[in-house]
MARZA-29762 format. One record per residue (C-alpha): y, x, z; residue in one letter. Coordinates in Angstrom, 1 decimal, m for minus. Example, Ala and Ser with C-alpha at 12.3 -4.5 7.8 and 13.67 -1.06 7.14 Angstrom:
% MARZA-29762
<atom><py>m4.5</py><px>12.3</px><pz>7.8</pz><code>A</code></atom>
<atom><py>m1.1</py><px>13.7</px><pz>7.1</pz><code>S</code></atom>
END
This chain:
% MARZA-29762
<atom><py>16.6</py><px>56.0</px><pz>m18.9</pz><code>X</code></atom>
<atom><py>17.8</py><px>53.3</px><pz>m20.6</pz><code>X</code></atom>
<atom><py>21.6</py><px>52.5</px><pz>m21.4</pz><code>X</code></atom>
<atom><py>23.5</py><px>49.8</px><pz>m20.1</pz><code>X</code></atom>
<atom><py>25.7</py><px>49.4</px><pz>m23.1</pz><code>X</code></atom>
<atom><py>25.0</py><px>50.9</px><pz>m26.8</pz><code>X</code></atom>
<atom><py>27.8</py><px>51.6</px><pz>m29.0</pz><code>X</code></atom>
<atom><py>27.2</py><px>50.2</px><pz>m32.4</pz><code>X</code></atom>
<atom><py>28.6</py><px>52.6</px><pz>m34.9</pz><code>X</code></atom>
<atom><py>29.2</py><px>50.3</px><pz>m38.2</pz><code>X</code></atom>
<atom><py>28.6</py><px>51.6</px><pz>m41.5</pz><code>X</code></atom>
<atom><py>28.6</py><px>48.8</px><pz>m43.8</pz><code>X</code></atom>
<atom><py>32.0</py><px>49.2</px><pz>m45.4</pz><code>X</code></atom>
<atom><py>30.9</py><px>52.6</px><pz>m46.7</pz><code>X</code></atom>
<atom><py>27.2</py><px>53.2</px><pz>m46.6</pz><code>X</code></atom>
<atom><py>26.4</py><px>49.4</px><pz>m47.4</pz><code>X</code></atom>
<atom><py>28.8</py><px>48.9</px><pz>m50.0</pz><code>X</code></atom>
<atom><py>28.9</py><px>52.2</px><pz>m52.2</pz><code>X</code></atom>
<atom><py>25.0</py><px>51.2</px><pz>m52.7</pz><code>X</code></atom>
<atom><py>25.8</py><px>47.3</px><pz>m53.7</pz><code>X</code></atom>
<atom><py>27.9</py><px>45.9</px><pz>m56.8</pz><code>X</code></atom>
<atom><py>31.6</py><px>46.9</px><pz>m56.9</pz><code>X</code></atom>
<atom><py>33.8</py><px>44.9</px><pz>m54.2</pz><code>X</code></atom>
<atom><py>37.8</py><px>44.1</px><pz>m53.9</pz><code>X</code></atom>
<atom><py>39.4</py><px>45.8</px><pz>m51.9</pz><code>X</code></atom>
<atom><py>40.5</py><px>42.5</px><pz>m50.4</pz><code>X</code></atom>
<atom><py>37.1</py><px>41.6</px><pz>m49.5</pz><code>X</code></atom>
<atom><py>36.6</py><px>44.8</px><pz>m48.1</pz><code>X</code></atom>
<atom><py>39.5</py><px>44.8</px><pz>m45.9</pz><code>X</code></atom>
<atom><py>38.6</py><px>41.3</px><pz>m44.7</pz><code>X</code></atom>
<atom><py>35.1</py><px>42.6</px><pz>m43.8</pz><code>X</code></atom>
<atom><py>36.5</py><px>45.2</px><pz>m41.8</pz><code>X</code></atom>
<atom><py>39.7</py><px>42.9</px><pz>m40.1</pz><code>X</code></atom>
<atom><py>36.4</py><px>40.0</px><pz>m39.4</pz><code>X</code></atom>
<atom><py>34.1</py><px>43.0</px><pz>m38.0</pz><code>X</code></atom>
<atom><py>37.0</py><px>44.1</px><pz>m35.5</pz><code>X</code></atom>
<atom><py>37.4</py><px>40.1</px><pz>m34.7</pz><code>X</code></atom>
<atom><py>33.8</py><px>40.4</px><pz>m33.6</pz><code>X</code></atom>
<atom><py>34.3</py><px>43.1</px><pz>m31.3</pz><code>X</code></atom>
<atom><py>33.1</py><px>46.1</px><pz>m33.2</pz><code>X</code></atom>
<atom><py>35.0</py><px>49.0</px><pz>m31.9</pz><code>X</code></atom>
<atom><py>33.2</py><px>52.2</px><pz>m34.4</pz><code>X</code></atom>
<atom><py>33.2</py><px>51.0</px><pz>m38.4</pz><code>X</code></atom>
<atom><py>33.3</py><px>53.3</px><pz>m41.3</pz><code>X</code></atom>
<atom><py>35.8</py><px>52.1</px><pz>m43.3</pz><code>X</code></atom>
<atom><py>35.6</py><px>54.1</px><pz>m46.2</pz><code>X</code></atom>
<atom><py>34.9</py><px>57.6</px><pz>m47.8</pz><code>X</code></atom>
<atom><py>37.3</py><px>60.4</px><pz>m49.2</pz><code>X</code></atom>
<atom><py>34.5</py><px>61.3</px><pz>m52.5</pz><code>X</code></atom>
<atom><py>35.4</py><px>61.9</px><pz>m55.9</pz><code>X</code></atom>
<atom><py>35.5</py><px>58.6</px><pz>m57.8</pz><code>X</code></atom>
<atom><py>33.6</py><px>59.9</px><pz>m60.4</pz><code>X</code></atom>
<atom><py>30.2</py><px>59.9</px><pz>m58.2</pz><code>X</code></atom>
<atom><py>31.2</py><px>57.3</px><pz>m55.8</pz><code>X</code></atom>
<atom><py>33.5</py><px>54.6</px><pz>m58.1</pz><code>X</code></atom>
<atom><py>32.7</py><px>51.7</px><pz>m55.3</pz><code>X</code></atom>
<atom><py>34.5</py><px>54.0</px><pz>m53.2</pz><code>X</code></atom>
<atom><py>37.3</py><px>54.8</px><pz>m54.9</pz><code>X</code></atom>
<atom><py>40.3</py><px>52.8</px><pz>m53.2</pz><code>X</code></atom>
<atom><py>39.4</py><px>53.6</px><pz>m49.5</pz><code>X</code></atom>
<atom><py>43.0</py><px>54.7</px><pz>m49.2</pz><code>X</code></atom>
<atom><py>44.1</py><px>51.0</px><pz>m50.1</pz><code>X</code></atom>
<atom><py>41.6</py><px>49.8</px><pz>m47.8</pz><code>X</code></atom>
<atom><py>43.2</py><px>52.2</px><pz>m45.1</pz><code>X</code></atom>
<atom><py>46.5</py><px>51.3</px><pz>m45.7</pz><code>X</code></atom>
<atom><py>45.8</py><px>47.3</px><pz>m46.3</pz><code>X</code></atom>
<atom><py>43.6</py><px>46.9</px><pz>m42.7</pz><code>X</code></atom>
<atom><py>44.7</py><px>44.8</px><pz>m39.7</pz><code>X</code></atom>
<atom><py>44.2</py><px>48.0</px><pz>m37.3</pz><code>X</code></atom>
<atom><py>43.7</py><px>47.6</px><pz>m33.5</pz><code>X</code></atom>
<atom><py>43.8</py><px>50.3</px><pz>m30.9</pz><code>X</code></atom>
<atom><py>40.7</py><px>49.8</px><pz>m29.5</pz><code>X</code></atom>
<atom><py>39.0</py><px>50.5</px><pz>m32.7</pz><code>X</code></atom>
<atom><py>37.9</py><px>54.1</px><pz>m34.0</pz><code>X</code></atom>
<atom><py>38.0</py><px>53.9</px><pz>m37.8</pz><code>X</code></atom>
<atom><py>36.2</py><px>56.4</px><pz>m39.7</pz><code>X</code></atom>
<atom><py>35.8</py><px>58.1</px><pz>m43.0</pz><code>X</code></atom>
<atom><py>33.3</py><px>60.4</px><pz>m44.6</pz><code>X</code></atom>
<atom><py>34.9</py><px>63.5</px><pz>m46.1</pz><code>X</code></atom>
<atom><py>32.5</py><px>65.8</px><pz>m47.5</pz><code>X</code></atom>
<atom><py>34.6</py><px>68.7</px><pz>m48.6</pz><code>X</code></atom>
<atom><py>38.4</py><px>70.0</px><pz>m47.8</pz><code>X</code></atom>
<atom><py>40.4</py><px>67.9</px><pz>m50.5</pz><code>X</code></atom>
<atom><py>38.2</py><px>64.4</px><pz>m48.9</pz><code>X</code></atom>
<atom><py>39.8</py><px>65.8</px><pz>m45.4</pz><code>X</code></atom>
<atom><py>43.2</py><px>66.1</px><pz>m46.1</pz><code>X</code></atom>
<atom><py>42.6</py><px>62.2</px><pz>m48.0</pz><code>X</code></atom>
<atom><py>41.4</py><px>60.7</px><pz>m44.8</pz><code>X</code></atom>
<atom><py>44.4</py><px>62.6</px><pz>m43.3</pz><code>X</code></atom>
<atom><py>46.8</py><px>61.1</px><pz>m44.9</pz><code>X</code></atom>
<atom><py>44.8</py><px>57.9</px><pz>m44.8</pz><code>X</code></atom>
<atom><py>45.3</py><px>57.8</px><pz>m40.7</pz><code>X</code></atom>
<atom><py>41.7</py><px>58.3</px><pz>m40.8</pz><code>X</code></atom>
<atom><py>40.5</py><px>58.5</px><pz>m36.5</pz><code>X</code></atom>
<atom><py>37.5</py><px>60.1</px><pz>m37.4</pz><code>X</code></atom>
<atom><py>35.6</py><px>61.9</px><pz>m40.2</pz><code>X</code></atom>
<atom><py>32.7</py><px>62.3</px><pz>m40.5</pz><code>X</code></atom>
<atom><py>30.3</py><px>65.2</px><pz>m42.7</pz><code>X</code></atom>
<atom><py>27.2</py><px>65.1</px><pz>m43.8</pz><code>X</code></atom>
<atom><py>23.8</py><px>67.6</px><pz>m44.1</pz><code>X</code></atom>
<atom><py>20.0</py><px>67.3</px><pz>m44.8</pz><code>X</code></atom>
<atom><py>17.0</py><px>68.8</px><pz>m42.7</pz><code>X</code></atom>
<atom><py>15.6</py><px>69.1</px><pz>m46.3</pz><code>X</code></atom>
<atom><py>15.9</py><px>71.4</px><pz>m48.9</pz><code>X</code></atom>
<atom><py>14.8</py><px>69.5</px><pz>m51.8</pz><code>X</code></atom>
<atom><py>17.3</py><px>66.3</px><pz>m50.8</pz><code>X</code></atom>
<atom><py>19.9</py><px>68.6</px><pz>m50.6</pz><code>X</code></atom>
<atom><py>19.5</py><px>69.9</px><pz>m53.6</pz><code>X</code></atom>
<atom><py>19.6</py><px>66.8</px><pz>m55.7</pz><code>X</code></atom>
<atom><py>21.8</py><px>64.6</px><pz>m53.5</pz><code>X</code></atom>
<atom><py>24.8</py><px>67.1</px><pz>m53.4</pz><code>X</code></atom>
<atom><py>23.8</py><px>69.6</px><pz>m55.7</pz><code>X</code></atom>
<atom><py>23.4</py><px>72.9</px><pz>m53.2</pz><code>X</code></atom>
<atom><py>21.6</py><px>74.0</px><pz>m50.5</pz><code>X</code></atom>
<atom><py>21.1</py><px>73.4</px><pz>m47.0</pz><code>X</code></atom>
<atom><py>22.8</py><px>76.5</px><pz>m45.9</pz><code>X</code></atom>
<atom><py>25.6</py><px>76.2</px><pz>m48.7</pz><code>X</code></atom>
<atom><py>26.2</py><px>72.6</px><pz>m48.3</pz><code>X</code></atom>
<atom><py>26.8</py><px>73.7</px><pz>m44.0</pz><code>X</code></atom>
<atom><py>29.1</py><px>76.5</px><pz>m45.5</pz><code>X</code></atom>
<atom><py>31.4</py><px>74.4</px><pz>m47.5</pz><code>X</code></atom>
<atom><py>32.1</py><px>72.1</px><pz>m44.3</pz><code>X</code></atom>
<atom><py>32.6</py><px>75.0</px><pz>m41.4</pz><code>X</code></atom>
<atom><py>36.7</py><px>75.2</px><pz>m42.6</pz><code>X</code></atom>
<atom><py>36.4</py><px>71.4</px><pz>m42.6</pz><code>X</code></atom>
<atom><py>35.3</py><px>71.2</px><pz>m39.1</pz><code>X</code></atom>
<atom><py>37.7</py><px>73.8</px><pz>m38.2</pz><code>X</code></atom>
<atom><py>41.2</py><px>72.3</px><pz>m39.3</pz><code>X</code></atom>
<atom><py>39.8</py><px>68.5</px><pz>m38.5</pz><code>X</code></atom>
<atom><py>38.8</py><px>70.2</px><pz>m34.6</pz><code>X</code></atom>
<atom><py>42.5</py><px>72.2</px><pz>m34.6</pz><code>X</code></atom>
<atom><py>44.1</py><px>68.7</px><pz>m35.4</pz><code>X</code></atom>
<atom><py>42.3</py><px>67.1</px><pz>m32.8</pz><code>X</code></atom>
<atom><py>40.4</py><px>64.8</px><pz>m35.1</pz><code>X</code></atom>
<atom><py>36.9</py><px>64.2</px><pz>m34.3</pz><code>X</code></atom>
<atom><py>34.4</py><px>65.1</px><pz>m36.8</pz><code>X</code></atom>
<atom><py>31.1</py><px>63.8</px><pz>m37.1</pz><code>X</code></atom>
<atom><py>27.5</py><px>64.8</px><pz>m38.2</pz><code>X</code></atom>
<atom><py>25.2</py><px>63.1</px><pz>m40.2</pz><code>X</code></atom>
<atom><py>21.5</py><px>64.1</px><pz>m40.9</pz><code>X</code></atom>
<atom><py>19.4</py><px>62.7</px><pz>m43.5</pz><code>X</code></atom>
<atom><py>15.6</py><px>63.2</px><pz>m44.0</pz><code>X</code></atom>
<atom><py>14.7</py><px>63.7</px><pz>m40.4</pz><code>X</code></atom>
<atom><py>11.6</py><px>61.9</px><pz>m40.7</pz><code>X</code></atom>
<atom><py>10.3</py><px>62.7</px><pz>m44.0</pz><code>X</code></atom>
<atom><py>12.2</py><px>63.2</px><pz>m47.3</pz><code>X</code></atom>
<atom><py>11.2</py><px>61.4</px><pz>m50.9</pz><code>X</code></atom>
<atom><py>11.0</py><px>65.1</px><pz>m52.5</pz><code>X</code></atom>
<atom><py>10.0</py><px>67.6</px><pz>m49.5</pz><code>X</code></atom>
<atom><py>7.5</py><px>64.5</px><pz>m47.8</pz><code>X</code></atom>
<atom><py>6.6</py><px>65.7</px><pz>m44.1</pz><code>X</code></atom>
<atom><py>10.1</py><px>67.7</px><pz>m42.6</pz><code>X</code></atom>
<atom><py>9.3</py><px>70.1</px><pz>m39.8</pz><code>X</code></atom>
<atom><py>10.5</py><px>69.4</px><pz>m36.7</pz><code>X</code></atom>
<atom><py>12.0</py><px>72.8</px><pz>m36.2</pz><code>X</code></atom>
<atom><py>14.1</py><px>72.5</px><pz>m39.5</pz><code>X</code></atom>
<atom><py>15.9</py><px>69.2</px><pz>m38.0</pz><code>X</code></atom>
<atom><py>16.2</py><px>70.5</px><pz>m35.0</pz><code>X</code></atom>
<atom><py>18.3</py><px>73.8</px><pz>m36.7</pz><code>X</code></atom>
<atom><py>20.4</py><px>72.1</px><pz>m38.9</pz><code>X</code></atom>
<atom><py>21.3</py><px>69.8</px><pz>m36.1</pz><code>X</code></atom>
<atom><py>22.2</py><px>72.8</px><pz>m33.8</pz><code>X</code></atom>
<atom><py>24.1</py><px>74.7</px><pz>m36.0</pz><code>X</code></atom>
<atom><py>26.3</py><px>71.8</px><pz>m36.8</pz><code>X</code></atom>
<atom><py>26.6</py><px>70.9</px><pz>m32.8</pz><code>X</code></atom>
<atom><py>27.5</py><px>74.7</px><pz>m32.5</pz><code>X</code></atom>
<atom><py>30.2</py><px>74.0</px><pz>m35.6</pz><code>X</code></atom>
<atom><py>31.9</py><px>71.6</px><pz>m33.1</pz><code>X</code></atom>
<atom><py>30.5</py><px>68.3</px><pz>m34.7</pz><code>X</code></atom>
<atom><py>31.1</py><px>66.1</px><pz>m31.4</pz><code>X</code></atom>
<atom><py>28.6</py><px>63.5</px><pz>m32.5</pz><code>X</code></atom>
<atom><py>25.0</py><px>63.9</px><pz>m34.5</pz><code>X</code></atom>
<atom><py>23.6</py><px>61.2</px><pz>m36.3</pz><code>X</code></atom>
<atom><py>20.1</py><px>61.0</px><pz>m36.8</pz><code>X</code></atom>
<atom><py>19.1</py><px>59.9</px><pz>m40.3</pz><code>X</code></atom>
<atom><py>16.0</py><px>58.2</px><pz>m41.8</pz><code>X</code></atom>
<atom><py>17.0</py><px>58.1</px><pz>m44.8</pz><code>X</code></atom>
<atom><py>13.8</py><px>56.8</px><pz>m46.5</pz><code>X</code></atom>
<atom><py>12.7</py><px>54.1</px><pz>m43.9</pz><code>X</code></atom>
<atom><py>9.1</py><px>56.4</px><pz>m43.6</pz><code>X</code></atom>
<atom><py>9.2</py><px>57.1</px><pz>m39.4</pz><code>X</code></atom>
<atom><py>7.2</py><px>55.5</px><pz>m36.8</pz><code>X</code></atom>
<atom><py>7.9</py><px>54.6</px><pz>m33.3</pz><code>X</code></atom>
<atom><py>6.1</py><px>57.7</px><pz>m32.0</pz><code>X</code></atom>
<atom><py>7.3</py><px>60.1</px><pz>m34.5</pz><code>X</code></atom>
<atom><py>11.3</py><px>58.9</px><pz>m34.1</pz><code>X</code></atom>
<atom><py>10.4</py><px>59.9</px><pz>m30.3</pz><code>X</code></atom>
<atom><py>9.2</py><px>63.1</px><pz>m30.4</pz><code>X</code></atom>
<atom><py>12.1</py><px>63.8</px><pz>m33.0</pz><code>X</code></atom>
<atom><py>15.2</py><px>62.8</px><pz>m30.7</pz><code>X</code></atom>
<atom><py>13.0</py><px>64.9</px><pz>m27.8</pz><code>X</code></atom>
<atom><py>13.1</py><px>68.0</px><pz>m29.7</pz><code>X</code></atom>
<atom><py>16.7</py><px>67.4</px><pz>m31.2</pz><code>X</code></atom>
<atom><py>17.8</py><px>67.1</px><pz>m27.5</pz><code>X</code></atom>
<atom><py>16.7</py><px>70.5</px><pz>m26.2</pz><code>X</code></atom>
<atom><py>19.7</py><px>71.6</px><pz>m28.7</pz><code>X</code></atom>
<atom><py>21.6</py><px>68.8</px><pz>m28.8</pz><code>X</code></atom>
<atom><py>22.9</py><px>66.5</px><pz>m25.5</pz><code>X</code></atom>
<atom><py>21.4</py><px>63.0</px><pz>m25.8</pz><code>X</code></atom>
<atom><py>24.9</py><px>61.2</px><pz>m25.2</pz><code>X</code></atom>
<atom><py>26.1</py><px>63.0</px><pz>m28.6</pz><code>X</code></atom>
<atom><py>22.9</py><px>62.1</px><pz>m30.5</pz><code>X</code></atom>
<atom><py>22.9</py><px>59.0</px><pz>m33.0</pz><code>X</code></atom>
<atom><py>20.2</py><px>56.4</px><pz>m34.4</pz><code>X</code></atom>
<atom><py>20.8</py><px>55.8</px><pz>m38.5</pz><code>X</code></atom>
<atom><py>16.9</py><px>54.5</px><pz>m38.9</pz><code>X</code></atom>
<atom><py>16.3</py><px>52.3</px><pz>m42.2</pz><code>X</code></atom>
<atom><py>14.6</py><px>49.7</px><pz>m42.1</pz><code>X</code></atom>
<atom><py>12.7</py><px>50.4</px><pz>m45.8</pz><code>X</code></atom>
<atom><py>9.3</py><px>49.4</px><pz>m44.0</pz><code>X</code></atom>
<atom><py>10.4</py><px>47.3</px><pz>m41.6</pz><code>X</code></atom>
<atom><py>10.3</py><px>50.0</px><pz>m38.8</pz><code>X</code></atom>
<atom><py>13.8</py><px>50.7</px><pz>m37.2</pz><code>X</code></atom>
<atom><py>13.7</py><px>47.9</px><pz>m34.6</pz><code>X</code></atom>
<atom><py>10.8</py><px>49.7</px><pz>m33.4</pz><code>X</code></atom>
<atom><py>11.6</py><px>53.4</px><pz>m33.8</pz><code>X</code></atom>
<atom><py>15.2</py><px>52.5</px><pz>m32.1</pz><code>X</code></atom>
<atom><py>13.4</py><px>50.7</px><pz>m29.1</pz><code>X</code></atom>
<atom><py>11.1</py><px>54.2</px><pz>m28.8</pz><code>X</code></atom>
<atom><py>13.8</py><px>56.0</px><pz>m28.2</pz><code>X</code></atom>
<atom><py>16.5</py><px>53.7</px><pz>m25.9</pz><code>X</code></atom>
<atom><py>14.3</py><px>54.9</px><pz>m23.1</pz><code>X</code></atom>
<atom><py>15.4</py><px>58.3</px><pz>m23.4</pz><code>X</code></atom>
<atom><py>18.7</py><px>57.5</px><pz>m23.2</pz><code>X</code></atom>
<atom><py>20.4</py><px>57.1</px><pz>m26.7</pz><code>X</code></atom>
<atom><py>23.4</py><px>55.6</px><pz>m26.6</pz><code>X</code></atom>
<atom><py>24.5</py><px>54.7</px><pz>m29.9</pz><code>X</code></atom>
<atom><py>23.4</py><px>53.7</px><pz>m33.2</pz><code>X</code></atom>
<atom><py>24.5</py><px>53.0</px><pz>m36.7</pz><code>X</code></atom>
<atom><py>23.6</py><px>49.9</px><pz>m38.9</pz><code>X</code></atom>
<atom><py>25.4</py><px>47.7</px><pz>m41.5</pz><code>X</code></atom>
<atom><py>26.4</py><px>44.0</px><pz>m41.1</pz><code>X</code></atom>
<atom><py>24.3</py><px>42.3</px><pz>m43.0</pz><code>X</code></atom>
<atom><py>21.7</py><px>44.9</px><pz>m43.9</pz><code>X</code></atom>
<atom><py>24.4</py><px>46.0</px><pz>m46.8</pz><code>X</code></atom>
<atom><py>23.2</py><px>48.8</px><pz>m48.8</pz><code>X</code></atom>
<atom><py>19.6</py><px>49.0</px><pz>m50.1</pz><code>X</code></atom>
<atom><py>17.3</py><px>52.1</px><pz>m50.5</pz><code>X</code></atom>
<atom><py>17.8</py><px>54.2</px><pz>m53.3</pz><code>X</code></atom>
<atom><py>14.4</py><px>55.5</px><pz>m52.8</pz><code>X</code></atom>
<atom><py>12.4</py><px>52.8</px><pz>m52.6</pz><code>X</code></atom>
<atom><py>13.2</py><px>50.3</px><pz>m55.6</pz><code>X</code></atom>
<atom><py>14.1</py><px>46.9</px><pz>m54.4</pz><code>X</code></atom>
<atom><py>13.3</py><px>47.4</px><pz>m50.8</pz><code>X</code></atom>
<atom><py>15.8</py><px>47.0</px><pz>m47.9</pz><code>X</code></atom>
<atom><py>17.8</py><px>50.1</px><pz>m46.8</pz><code>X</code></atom>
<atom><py>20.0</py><px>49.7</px><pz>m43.7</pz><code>X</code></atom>
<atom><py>19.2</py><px>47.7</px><pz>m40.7</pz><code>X</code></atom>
<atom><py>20.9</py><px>45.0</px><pz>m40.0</pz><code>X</code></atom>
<atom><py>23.6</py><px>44.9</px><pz>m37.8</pz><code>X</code></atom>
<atom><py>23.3</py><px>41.3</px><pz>m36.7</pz><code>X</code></atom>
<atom><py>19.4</py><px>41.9</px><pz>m36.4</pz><code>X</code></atom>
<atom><py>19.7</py><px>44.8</px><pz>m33.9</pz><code>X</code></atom>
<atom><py>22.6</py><px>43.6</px><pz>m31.2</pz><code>X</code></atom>
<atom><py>20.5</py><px>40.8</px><pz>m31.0</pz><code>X</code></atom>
<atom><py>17.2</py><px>42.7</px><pz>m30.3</pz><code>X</code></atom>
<atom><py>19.9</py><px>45.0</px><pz>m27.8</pz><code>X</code></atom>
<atom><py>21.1</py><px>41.7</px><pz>m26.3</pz><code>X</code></atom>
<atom><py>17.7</py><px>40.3</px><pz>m25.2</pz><code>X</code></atom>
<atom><py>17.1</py><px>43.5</px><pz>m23.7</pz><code>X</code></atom>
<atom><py>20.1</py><px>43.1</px><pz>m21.4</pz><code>X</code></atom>
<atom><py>21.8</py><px>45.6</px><pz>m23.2</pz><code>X</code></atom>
<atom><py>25.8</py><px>45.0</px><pz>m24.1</pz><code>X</code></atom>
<atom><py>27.1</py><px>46.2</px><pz>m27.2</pz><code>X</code></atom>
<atom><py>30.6</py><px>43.9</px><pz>m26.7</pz><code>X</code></atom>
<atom><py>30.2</py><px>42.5</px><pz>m29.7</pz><code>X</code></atom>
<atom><py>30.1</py><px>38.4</px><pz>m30.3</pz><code>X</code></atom>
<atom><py>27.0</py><px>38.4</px><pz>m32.7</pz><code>X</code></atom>
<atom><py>27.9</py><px>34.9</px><pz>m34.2</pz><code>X</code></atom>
<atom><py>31.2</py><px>36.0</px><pz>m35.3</pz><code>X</code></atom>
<atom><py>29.6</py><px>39.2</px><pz>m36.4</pz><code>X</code></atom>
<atom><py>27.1</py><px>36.9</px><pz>m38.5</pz><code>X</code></atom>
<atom><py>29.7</py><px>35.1</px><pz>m40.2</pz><code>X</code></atom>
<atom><py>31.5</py><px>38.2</px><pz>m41.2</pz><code>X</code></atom>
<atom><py>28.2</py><px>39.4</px><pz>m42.8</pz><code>X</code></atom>
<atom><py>27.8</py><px>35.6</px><pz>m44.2</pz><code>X</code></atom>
<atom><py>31.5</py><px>36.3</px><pz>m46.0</pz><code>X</code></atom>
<atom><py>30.6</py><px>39.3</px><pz>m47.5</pz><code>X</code></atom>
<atom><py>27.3</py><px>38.6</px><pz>m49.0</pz><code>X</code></atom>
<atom><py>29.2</py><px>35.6</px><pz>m50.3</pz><code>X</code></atom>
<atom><py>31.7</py><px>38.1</px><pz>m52.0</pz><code>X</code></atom>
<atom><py>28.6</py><px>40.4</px><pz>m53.9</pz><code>X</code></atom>
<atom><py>27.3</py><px>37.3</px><pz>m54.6</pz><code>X</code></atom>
<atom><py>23.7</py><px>37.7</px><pz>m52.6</pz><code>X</code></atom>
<atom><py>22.4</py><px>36.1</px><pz>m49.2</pz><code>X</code></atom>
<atom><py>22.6</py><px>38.0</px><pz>m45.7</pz><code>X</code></atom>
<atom><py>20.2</py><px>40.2</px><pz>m45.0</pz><code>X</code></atom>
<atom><py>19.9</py><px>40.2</px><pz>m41.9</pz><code>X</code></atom>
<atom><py>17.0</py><px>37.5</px><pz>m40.5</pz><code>X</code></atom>
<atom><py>19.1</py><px>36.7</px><pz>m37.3</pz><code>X</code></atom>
<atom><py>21.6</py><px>35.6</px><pz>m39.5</pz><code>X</code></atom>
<atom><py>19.7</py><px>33.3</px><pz>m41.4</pz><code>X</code></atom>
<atom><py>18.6</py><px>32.1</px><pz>m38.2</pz><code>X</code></atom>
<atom><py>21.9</py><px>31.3</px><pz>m36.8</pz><code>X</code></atom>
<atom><py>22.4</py><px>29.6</px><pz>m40.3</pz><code>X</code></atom>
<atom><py>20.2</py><px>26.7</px><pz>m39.4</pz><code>X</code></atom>
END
């Protein structure tokens, strides 16, 4: 059935920005303080990696420290191993967030290991962050097909995504990471995910590489997701795929949610201007077409 509301999970300041040019933290913070102004109430605000492989990332602790923080918003932070916990920790981090594949060969070359290692380094993560009473969650990547692997089984997602709902990861999120999925083949994923997996702790992180996650999204709101990730302004573009769009648009998707009569609680022309200020800032127009609208 579909939801009444959908909570928009925001990954722009992390996932959008470590793929675009290096930003101040200044700008960053103001993203994040503008996003909050426009009712956003899930944003990623930065990630705990080692500089050396993530250098856009490396003053998320500033940006920690430097934003405007509101108690009605859940800021998060990717921690991939036990040292990025302990960073977020110390960061006030309200969530953290870890990260698998449902392929072998993405695994292998995006963090070196493989799928069964990369869950192994992350079970004493999970552990203290669950102890502390820190919410931890999950992301998946290559549900829908991966650029090395091509076609992922169904039954692969499906196990990764129950051993980390088993771990204690409150919250799964559902990656494609390569913007290949359909509308009918997004479906039957989330269906088989969710005989392991309850649908209210499932997550939508669809690219829009080919100009599919509008669609693949609206396939699956009937079975009753309830919250999805995107990035203000469509920040971030697809490694994968040279030159094409990566994340969908923030602004582009609560206003495809609106018309259906579905609230999000966010005010998407404030929401457009804060993706308006940061393209401004990397120096490159909005990418999301609803704010190009508004712009006119």
């Amino acid at each position: 059935m579909r939801p009444d509301r959908v909570s928009i999970f925001e990954v722009g300041p992390r996932d959008g920005l470590q793929n675009e040019v290096q930003v101040s933290t200044k700008d960053k913070i103001r993203l994040i303080d503008d996003l909050t102004l426009a009712g956003v109430t899930r944003i990623e605000t930065g990630s705990f990696v080692s500089p050396k492989w993530v250098p856009q990332m490396a003053d998320s602790d500033a940006v920690f420290a430097g934003i405007n923080r509101q108690a009605q918003v859940r800021y998060s932070a990717l921690t991939p191993n036990m040292q990025g916990l302990d960073a977020a920790i110390t960061a006030g981090a309200d969530e953290v967030a870890v990260f698998a594949s449902a392929s072998e060969g993405f695994s292998q070359r995006n963090i070196n290991c493989s799928v069964e290692e990369s869950i192994a380094r992350f079970i004493p993560l999970v552990d203290k962050a669950n102890t502390l009473g820190l919410p931890v969650r999950g992301y998946v990547s290559c549900t829908l097909g991966c650029p090395y692997d091509g076609d992922i089984a169904l039954t692969e997602v499906v196990r990764v995504c129950d051993i980390l709902y088993r771990l204690g990861v409150y919250e799964i999120s559902l990656g494609d990471t390569i913007g290949i999925g359909t509308a009918d083949q997004a479906r039957r994923m989330v269906e088989a995910v969710s005989s392991k997996v309850p649908m209210e702790q499932l997550a939508l992180h669809f690219h829009d590489t080919r100009g599919q996650a509008l669609a693949n999204i609206l396939a699956c709101l009937d079975l009753g997701i309830g919250t999805i990730d995107s990035s203000v302004a469509g920040l971030g573009g697809c490694p994968y795929a040279k030159g094409a769009s990566g994340n969908l648009a923030t602004e582009d998707l609560v206003y495809m949610l609106h018309g259906l009569g579905i609230d999000t609680g966010i005010n998407l022309p404030a929401l457009a201007r804060a993706g308006d200020t940061i393209s401004a800032a990397i120096g490159k127009p909005s990418g999301a077409k609803t704010a190009l609208a508004l712009s006119h």
